[in-house]
N, C-alpha and C positions, 0 to 999 in steps of 0.2 A: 408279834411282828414289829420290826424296827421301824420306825418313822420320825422324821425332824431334819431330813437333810433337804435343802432346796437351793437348787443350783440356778442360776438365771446369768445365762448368757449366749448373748448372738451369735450366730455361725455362719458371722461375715468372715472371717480367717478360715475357712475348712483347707482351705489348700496349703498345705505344708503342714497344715498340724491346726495352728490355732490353738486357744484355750481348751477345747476339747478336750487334745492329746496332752493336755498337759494339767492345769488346774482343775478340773471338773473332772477329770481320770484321776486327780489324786486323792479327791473329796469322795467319788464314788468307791474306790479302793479300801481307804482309811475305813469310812461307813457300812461297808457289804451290804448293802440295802436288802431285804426280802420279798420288795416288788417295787419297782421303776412307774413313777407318772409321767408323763408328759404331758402337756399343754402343748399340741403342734398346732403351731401361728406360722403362717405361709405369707405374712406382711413383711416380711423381710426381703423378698425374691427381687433382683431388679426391676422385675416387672413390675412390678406392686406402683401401684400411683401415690401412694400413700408415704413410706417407711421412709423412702430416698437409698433404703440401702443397696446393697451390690453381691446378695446371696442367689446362686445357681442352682438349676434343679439338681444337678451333680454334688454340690456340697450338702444339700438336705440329704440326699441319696445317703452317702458317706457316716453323715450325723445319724440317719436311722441302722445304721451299720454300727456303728460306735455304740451304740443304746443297745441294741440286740448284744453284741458280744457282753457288755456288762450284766444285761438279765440275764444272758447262759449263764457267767460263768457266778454271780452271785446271787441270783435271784429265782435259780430253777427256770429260766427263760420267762416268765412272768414281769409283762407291762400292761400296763391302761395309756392308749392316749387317747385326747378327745382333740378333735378340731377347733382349732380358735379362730383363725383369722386368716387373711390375706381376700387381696379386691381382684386381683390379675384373675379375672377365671381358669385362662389357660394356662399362668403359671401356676394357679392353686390346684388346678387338675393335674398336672403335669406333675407336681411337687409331691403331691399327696399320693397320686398313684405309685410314683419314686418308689417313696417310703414303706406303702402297701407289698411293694414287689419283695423290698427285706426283709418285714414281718411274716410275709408268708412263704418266704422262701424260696422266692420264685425273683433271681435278679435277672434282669435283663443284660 
C-alpha cells in the first residue's frame, strides 16, 4: 500500500476551484494513493467561534465530493475519515451530515 502523501489545506476557496482543484488534485494524481485519510475538522465553517474562517457547509459538501471522486477513481473508493474539530454544533452537524450524504451516497 502506498503511503507518504499529506496534503494540508483549507477549503476556504471551494467556490471556483480553490487549491483543491488545483494543487492537491495534482499531488493526489502524481501519487494514485491506495486509500485517502482524512482528518474532517469542521473549525473552519463561519460559524465556528473559533477559526475566524469563512468555509460553508456547501464548500465541505463539494470537498467530500472532490475526496470521494479521487478514492473511486484511485483508491477502489476506499477512505477513513475521523472527526476532528469544529465548536458551531449546528454547523459541525450540518457540515458533517453534508459530507455523510457524499460518502453514502445519498446527496441531497
Amino acid at each position: 500500500m502506498k503511503t507518504g502523501i499529506s496534503c494540508i489545506a483549507r477549503p476556504t476557496s471551494m467556490a471556483g476551484g480553490g487549491a483543491y482543484r488545483t494543487q492537491v488534485a495534482e499531488a493526489v494524481e502524481g501519487f494514485k494513493p491506495d486509500l485517502i485519510l482524512v482528518s474532517a475538522g469542521f473549525d473552519a465553517h463561519a460559524a465556528d467561534p473559533l477559526a475566524g474562517l469563512e468555509v460553508s457547509t456547501v464548500a465541505y459538501r463539494q470537498l467530500a465530493e472532490l475526496i470521494t471522486g479521487w478514492a473511486d477513481r484511485f483508491a477502489g473508493g476506499r477512505t477513513v475519515w475521523a472527526l476532528e474539530g469544529g465548536y458551531d454544533l449546528v454547523a459541525l452537524g450540518d457540515s458533517a451530515v453534508a459530507c455523510l450524504r457524499i460518502l453514502t451516497r445519498r446527496p441531497v
